[in-house]
C-alpha atoms as an extended CHARMM CRD file, in Angstrom:
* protein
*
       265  EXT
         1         1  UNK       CA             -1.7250000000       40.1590000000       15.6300000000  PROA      1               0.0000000000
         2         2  UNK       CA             -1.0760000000       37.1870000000       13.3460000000  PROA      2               0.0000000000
         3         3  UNK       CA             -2.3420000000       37.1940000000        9.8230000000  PROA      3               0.0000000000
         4         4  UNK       CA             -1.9820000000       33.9880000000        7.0230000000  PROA      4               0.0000000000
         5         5  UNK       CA             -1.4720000000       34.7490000000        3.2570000000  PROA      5               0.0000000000
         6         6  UNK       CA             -2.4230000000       31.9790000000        0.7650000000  PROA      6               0.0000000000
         7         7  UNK       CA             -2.9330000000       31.4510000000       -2.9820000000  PROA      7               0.0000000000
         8         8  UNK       CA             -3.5530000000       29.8030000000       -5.8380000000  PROA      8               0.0000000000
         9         9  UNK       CA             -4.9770000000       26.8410000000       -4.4880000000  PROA      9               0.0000000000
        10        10  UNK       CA             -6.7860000000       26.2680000000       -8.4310000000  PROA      10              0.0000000000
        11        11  UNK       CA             -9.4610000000       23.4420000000       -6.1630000000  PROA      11              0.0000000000
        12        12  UNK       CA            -11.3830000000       21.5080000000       -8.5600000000  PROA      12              0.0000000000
        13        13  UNK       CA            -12.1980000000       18.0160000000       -6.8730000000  PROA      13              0.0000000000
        14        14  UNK       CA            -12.3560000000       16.9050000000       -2.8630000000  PROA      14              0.0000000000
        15        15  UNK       CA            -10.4570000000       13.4080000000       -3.8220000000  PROA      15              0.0000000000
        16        16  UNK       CA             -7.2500000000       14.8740000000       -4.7880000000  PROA      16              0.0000000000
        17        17  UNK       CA             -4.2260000000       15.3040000000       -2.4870000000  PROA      17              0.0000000000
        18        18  UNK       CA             -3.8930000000       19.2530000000       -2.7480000000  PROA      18              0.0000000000
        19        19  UNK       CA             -7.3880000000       19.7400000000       -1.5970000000  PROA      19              0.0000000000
        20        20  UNK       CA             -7.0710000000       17.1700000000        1.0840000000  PROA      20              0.0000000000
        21        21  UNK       CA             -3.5540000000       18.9060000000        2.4110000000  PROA      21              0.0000000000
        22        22  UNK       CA             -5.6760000000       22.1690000000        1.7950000000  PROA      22              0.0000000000
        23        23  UNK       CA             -8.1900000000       20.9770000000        4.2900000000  PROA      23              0.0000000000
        24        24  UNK       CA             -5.8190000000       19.4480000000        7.0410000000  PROA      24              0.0000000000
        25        25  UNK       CA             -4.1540000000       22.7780000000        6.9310000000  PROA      25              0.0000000000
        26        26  UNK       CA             -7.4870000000       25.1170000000        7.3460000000  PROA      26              0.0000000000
        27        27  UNK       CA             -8.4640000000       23.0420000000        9.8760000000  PROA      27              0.0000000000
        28        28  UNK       CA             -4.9880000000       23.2400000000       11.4910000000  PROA      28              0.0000000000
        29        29  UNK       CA             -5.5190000000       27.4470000000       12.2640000000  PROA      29              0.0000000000
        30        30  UNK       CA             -7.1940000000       28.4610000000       15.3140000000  PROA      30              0.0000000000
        31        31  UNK       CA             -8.4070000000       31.5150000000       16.3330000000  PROA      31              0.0000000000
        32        32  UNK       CA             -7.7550000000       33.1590000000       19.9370000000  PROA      32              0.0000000000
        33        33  UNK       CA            -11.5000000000       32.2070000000       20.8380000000  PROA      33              0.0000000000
        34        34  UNK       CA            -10.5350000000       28.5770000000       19.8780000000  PROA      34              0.0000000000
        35        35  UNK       CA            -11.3430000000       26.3140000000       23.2960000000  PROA      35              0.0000000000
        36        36  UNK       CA             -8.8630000000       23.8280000000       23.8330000000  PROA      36              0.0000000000
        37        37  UNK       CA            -10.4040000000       20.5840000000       24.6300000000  PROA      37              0.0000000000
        38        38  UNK       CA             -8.5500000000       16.6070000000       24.8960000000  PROA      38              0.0000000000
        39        39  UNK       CA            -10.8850000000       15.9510000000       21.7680000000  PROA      39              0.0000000000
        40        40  UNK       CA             -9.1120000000       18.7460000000       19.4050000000  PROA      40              0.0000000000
        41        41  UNK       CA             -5.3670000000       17.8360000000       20.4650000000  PROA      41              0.0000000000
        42        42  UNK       CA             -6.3840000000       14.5320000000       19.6310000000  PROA      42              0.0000000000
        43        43  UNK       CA             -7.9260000000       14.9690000000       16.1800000000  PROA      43              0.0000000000
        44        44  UNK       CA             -5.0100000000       18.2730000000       15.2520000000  PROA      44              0.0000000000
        45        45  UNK       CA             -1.4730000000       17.6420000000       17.3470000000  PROA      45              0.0000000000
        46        46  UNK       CA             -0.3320000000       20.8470000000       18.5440000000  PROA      46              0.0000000000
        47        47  UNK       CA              2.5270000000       20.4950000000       16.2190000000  PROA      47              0.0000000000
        48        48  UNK       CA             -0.0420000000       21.1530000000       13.5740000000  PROA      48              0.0000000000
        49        49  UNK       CA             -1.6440000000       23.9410000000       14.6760000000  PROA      49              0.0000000000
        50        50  UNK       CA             -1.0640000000       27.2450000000       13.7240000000  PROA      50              0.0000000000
        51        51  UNK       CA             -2.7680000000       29.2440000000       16.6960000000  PROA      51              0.0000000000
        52        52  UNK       CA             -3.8450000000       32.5490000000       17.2240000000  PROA      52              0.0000000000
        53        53  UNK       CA             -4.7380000000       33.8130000000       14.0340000000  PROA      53              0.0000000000
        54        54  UNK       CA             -6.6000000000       36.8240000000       13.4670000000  PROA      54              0.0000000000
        55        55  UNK       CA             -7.3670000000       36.7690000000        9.8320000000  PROA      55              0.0000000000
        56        56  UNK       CA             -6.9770000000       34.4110000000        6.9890000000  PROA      56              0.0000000000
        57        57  UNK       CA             -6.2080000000       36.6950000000        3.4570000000  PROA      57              0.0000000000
        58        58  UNK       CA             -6.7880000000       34.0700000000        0.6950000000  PROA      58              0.0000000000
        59        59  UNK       CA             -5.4130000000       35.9050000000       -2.5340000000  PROA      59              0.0000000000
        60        60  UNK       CA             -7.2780000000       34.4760000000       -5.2850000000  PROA      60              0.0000000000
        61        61  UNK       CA             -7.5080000000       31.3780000000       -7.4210000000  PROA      61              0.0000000000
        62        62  UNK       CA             -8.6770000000       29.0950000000       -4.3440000000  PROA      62              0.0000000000
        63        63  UNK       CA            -10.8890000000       27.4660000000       -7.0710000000  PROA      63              0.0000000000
        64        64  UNK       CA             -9.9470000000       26.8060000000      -10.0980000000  PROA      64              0.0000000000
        65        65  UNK       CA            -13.2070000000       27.8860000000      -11.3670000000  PROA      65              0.0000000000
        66        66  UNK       CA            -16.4290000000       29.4050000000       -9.8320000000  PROA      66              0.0000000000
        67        67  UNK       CA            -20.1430000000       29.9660000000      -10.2480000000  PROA      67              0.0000000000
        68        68  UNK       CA            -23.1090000000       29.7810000000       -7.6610000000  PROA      68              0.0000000000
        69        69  UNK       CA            -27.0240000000       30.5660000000       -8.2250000000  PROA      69              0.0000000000
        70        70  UNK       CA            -28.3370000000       31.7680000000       -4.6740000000  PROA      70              0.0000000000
        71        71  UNK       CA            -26.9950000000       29.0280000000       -1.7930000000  PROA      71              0.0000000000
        72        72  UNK       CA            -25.8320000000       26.4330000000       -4.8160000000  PROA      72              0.0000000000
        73        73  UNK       CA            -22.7670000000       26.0190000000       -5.7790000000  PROA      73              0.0000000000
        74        74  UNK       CA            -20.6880000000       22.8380000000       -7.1230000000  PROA      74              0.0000000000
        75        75  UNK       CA            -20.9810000000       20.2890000000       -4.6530000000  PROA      75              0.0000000000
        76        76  UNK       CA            -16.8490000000       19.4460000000       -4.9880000000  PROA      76              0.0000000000
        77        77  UNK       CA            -16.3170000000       22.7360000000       -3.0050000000  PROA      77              0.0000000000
        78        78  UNK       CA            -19.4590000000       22.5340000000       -0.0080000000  PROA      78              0.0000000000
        79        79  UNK       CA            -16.7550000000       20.9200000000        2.0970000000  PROA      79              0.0000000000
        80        80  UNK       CA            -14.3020000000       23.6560000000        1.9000000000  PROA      80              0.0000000000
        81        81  UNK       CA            -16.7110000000       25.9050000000        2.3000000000  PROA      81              0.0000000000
        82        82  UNK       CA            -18.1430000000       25.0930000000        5.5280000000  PROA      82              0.0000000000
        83        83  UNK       CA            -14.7240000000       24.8650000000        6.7310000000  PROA      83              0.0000000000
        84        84  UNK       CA            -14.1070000000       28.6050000000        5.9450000000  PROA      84              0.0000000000
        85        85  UNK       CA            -17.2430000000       28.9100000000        7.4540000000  PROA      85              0.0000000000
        86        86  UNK       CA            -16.3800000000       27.2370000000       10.4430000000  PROA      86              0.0000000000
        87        87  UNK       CA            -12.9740000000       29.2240000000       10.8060000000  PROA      87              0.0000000000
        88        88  UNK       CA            -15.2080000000       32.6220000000       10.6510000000  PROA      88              0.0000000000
        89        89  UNK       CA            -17.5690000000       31.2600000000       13.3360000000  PROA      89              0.0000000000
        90        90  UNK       CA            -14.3570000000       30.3730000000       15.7870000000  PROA      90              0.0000000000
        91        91  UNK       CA            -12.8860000000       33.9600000000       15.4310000000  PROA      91              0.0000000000
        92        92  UNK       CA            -11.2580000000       34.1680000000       12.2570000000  PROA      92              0.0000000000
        93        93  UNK       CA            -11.7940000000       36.6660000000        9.7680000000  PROA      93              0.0000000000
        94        94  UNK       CA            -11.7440000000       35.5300000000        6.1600000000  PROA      94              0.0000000000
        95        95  UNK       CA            -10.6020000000       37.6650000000        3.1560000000  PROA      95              0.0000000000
        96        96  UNK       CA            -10.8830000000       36.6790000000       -0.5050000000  PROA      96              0.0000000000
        97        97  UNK       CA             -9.8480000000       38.2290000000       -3.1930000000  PROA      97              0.0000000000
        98        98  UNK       CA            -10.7120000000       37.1800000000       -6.7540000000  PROA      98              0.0000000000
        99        99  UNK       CA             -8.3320000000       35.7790000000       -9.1150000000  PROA      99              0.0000000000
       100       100  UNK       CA             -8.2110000000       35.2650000000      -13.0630000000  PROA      100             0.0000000000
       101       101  UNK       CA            -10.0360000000       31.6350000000      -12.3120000000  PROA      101             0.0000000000
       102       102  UNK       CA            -12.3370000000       32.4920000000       -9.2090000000  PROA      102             0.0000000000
       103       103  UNK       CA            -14.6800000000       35.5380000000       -9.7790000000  PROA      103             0.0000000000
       104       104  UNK       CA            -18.1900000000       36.9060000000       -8.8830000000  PROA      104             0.0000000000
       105       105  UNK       CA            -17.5760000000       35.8070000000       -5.3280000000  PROA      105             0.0000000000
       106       106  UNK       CA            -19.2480000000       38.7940000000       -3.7770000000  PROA      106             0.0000000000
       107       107  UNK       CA            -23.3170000000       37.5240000000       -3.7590000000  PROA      107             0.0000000000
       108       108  UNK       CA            -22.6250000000       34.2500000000       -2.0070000000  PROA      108             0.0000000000
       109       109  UNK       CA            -19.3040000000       34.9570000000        0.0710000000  PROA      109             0.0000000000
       110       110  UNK       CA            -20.2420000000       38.1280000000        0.6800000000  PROA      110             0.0000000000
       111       111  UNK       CA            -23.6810000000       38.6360000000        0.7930000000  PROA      111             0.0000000000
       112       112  UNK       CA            -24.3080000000       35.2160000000        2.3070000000  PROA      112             0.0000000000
       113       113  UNK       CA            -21.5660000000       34.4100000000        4.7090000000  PROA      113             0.0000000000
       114       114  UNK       CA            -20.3330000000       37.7240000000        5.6830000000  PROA      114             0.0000000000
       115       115  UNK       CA            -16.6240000000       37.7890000000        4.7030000000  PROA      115             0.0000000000
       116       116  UNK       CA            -15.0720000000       39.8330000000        2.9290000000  PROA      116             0.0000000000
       117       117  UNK       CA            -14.3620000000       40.0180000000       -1.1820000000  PROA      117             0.0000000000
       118       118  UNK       CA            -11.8020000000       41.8680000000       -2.6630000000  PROA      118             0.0000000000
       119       119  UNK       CA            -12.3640000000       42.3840000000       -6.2180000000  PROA      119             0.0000000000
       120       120  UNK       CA             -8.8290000000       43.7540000000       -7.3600000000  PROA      120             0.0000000000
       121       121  UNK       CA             -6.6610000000       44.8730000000       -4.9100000000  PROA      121             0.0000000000
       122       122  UNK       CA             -6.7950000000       46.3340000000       -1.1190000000  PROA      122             0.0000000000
       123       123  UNK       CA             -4.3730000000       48.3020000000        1.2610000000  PROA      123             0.0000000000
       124       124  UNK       CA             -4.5190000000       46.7190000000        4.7700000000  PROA      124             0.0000000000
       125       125  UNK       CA             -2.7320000000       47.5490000000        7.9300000000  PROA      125             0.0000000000
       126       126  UNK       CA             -1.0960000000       44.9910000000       10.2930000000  PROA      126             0.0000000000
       127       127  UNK       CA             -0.0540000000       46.5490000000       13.6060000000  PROA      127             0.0000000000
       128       128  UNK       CA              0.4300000000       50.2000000000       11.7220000000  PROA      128             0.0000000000
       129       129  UNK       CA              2.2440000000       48.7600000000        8.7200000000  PROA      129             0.0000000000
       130       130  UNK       CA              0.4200000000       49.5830000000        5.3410000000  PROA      130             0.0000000000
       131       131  UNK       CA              0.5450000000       46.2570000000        3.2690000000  PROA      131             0.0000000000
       132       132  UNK       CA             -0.8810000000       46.1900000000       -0.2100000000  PROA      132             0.0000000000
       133       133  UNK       CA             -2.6860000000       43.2940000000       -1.3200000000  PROA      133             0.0000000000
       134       134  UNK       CA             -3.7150000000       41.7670000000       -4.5820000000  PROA      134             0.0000000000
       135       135  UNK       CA             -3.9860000000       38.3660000000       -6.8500000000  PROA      135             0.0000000000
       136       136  UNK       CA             -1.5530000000       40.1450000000       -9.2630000000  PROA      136             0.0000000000
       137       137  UNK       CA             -2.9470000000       39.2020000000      -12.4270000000  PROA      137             0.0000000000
       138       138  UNK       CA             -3.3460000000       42.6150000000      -13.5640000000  PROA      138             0.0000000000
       139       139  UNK       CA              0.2320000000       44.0580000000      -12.9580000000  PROA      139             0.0000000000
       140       140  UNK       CA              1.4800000000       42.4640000000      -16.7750000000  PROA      140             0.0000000000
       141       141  UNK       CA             -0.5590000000       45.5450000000      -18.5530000000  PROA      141             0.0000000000
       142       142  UNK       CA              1.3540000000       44.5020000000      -21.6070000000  PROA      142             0.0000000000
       143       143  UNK       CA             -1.1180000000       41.0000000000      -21.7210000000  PROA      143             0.0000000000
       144       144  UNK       CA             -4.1120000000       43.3640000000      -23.3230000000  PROA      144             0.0000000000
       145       145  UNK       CA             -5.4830000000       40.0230000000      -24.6940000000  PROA      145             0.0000000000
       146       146  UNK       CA             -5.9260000000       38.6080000000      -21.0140000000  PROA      146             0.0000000000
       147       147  UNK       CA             -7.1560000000       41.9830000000      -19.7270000000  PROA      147             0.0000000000
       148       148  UNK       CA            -10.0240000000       42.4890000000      -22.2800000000  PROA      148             0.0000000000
       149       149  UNK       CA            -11.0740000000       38.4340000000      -21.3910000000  PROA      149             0.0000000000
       150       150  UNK       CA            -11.0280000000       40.1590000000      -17.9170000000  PROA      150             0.0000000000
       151       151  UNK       CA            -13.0380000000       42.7110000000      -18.4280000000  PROA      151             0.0000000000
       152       152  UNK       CA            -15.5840000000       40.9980000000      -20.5210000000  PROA      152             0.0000000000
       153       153  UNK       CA            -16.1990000000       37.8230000000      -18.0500000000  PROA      153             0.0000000000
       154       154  UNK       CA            -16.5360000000       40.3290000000      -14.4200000000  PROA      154             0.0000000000
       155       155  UNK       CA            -19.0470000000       42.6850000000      -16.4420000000  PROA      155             0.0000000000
       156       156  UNK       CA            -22.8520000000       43.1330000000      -15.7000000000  PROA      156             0.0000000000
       157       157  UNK       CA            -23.5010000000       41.3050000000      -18.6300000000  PROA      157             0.0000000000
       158       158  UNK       CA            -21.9820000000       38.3010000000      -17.7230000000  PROA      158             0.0000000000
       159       159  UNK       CA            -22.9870000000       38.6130000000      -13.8950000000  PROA      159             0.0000000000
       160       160  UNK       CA            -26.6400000000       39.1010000000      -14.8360000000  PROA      160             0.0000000000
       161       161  UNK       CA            -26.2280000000       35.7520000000      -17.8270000000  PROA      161             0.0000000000
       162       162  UNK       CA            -24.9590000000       33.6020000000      -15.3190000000  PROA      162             0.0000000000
       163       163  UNK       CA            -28.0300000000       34.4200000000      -12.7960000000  PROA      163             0.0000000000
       164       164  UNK       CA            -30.1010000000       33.1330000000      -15.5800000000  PROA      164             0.0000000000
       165       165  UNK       CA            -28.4070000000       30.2560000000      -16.6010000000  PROA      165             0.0000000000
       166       166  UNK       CA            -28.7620000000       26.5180000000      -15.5320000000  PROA      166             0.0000000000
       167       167  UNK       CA            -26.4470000000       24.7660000000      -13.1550000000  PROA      167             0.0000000000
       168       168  UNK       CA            -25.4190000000       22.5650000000      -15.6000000000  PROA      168             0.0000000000
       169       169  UNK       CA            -24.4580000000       24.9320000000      -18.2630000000  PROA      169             0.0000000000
       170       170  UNK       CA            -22.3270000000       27.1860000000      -15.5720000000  PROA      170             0.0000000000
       171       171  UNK       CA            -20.2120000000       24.2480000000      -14.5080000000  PROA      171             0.0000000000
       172       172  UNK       CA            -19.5650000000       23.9180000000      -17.8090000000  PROA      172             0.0000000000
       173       173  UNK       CA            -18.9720000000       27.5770000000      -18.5660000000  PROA      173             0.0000000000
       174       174  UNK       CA            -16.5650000000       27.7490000000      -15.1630000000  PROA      174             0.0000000000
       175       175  UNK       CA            -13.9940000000       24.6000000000      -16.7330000000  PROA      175             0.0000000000
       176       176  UNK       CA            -14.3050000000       26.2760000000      -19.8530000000  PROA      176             0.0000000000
       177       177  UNK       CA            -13.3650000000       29.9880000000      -18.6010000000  PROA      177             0.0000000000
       178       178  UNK       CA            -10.7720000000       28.1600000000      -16.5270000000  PROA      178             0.0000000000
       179       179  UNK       CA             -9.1520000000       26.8000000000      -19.5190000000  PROA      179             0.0000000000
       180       180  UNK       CA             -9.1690000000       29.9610000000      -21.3790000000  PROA      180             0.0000000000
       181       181  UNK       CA             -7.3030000000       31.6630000000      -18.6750000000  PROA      181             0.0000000000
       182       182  UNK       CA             -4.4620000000       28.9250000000      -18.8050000000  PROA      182             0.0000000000
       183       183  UNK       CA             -4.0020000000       29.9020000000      -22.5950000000  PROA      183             0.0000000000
       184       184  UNK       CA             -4.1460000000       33.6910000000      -22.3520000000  PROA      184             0.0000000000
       185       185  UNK       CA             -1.7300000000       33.8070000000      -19.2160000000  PROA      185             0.0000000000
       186       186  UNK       CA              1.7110000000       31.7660000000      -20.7170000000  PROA      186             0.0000000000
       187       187  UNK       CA              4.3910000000       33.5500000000      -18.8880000000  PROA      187             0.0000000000
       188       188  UNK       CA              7.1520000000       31.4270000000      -17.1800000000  PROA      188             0.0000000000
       189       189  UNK       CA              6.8240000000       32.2760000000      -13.3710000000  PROA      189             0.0000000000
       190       190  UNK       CA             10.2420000000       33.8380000000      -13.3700000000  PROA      190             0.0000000000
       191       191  UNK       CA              9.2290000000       36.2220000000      -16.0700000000  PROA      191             0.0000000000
       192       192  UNK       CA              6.2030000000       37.6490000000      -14.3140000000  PROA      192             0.0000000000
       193       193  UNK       CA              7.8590000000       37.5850000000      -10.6300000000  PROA      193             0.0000000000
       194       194  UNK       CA             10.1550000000       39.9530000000      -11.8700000000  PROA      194             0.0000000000
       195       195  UNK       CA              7.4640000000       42.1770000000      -13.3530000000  PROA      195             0.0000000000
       196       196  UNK       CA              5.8520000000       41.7590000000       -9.7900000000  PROA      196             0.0000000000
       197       197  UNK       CA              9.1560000000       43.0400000000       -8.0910000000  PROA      197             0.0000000000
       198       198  UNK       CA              9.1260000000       45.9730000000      -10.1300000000  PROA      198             0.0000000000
       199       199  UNK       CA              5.7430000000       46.7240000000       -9.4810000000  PROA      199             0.0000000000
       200       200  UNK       CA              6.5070000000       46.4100000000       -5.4190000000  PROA      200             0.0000000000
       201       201  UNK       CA              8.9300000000       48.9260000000       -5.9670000000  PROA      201             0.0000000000
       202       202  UNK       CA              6.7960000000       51.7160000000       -7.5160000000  PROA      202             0.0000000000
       203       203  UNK       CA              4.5110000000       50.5860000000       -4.6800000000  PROA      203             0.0000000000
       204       204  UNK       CA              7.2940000000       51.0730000000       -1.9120000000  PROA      204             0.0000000000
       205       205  UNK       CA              8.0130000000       54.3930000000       -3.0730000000  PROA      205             0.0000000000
       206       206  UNK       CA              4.2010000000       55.2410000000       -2.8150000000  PROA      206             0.0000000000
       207       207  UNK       CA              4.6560000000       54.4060000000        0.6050000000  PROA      207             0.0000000000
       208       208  UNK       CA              3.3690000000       50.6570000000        1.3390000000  PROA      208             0.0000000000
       209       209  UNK       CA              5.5970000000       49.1320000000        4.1110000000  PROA      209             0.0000000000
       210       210  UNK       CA              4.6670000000       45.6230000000        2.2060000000  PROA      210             0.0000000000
       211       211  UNK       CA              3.3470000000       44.0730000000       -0.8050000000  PROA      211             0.0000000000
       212       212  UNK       CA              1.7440000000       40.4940000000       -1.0990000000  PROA      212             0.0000000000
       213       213  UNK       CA              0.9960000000       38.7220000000       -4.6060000000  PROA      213             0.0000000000
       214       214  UNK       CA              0.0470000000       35.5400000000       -5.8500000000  PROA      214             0.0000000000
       215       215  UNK       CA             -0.9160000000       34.8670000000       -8.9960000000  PROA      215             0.0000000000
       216       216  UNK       CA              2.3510000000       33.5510000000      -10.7190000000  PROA      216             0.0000000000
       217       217  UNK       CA              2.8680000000       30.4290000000       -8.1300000000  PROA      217             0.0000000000
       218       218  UNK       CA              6.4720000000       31.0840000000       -7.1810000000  PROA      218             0.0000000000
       219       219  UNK       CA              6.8880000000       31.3650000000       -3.5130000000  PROA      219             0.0000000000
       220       220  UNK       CA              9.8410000000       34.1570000000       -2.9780000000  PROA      220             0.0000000000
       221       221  UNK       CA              9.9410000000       36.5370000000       -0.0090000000  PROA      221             0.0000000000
       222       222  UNK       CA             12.6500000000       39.3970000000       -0.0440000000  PROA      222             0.0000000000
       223       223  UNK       CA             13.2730000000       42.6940000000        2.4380000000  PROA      223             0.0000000000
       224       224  UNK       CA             14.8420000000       45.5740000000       -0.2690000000  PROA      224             0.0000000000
       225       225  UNK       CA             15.3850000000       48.7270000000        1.7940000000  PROA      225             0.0000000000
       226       226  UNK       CA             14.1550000000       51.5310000000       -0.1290000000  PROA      226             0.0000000000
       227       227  UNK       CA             14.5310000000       55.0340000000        1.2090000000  PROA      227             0.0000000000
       228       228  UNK       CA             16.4690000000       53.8050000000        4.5460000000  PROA      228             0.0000000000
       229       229  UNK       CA             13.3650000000       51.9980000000        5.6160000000  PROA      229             0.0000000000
       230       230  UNK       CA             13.2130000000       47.7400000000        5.1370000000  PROA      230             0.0000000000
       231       231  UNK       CA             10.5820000000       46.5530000000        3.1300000000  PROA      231             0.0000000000
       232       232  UNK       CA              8.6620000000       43.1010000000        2.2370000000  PROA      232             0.0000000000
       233       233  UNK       CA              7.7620000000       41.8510000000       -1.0190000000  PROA      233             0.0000000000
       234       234  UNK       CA              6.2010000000       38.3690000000       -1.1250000000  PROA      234             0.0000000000
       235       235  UNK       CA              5.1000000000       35.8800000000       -3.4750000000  PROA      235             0.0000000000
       236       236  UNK       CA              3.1530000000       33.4470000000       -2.0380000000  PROA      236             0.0000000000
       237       237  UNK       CA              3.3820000000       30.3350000000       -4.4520000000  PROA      237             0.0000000000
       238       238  UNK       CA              0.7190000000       27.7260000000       -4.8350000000  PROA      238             0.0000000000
       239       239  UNK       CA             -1.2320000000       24.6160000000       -3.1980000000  PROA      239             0.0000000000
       240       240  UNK       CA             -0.1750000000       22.5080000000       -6.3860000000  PROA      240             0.0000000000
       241       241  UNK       CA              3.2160000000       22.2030000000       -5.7530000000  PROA      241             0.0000000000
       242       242  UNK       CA              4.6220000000       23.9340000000       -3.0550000000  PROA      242             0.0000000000
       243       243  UNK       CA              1.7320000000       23.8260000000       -0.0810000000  PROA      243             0.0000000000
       244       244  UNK       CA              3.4550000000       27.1190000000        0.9510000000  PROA      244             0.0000000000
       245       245  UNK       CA              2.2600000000       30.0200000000        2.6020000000  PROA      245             0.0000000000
       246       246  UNK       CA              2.7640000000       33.3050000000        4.4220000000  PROA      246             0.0000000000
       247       247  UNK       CA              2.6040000000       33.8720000000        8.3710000000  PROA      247             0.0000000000
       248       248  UNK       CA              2.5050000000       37.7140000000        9.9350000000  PROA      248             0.0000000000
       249       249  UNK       CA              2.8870000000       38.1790000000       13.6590000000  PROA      249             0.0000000000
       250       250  UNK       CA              4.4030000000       40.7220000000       15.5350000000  PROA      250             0.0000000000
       251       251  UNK       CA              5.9050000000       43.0880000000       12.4310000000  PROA      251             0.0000000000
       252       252  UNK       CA              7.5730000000       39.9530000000       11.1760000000  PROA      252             0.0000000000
       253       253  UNK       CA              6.8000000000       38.0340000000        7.5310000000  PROA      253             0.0000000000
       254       254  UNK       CA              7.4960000000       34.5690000000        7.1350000000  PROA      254             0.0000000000
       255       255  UNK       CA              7.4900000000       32.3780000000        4.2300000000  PROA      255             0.0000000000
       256       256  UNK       CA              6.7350000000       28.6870000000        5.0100000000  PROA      256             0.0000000000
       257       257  UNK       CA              5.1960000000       24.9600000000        3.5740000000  PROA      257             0.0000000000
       258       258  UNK       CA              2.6780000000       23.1040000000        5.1360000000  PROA      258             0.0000000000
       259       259  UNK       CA              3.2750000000       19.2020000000        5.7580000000  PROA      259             0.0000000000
       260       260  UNK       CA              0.6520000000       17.4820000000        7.7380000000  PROA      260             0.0000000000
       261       261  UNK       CA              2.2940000000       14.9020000000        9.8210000000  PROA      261             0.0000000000
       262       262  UNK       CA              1.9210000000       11.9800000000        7.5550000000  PROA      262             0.0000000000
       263       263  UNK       CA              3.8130000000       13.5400000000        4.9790000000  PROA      263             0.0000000000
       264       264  UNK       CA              6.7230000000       13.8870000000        7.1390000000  PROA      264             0.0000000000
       265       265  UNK       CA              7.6130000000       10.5200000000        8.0800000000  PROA      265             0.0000000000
């Protein structure tokens, strides 16, 4: 099977290059029900495609902030949205997990489109191998600040305010929560990977064969052996600055960057 990691894409408007790279590179996977045709090579090169993929694990933070109220959402993200929705439709099964900027995805991703939403953290198995998954904003337990602005904004409270409020007001809400999380979450990536290694650790020893994070945008991919068996830990950057992301197939990890074509010559 082939699986594709990705985080921290923080989208906030459809006319800026990292949601435009985001897009060329959704639109570059293709499932194993995907029909070739001369139109497709034409539009995606087969250099560009990434084919055969099962299931697209997107670990939080795709948008840099979030609300929706029934089938509305901000208009900036309807085109990224039908894509994912287009992906599901060709074969491809779509997993989000929240992050500290994108939350109270389950009504509309969920109960709308059908894929699934991970609210902290899930173990998942690719080809027998148990790999734990999460955005990784809650591994710091040290940032009580952050995790009490956590807990307060993915209560009932909040979910049943935001049902009630205008469209207007939650956009405004979204940028604002968005900006909050920026000042309650300071630490230098290198500071929290290392907490995140740590954690992986205590995780190997528990008896995960893998652990993917995203959270602290460093990409980083290492194979520790811990009790005579090889392990993975992976970090799995950002689509801010390093358009990087992580490929599964046949037992193997792989850390790589996207480039469309034109950014290559």
């Amino acid at each position: 099977m082939k699986a594709i990691f990705i985080s921290d894409s923080h989208l906030k408007t459809r006319d800026s290059e990292s949601y435009e790279t985001l897009m060329t590179f959704l639109k570059s996977l293709k499932g194993k029900k995907d029909i070739d045709t001369v139109e497709k090579r034409l539009s995606y090169p087969l250099e560009k495609e990434i084919a055969d993929v099962d299931d697209l694990y997107i670990l939080g933070d795709f948008f840099d902030f979030w609300f929706s109220k029934g089938s509305t959402i901000d208009p900036e993200f309807s085109d990224v949205v039908n894509t994912l929705s287009e992906l599901q439709n060709r074969g491809i099964n779509i997993h989000l997990c929240e992050g500290n900027h994108d939350f109270l995805l389950t009504e509309f991703f969920h109960g709308r489109l059908g894929m699934e939403v991970i609210r902290d953290w899930s173990a998942i198995a690719l080809d027998g191998r148990r790999v734990f998954i999460a955005h990784g904003d809650t591994i710091d337990e040290k940032n009580t600040r952050y995790l009490l602005m956590r807990r307060l904004f993915r209560s009932r409270f909040v979910y049943k305010l935001q049902r009630r409020c205008p469209i207007v007001f939650l956009r405004w809400a979204a940028q604002i929560f968005s900006y909050l999380n920026k000042e309650f979450t300071t630490e230098t990536d290198d500071s929290l990977a290392n907490k995140m290694r740590s954690f992986s650790m205590g995780k190997f020893h528990d008896g995960f064969d893998a652990v993917v994070l995203g959270h602290c945008h460093k990409h980083h991919i290492e194979e520790p052996v811990v009790d005579g068996n090889k392990k993975t830990f992976a970090l799995l950057g950002d689509w801010v600055r390093h358009y990087s992301y992580l490929c599964y197939e046949n037992g193997t990890f792989v850390l790589e960057k996207f480039y469309p074509a034109e950014c290559q010559k």
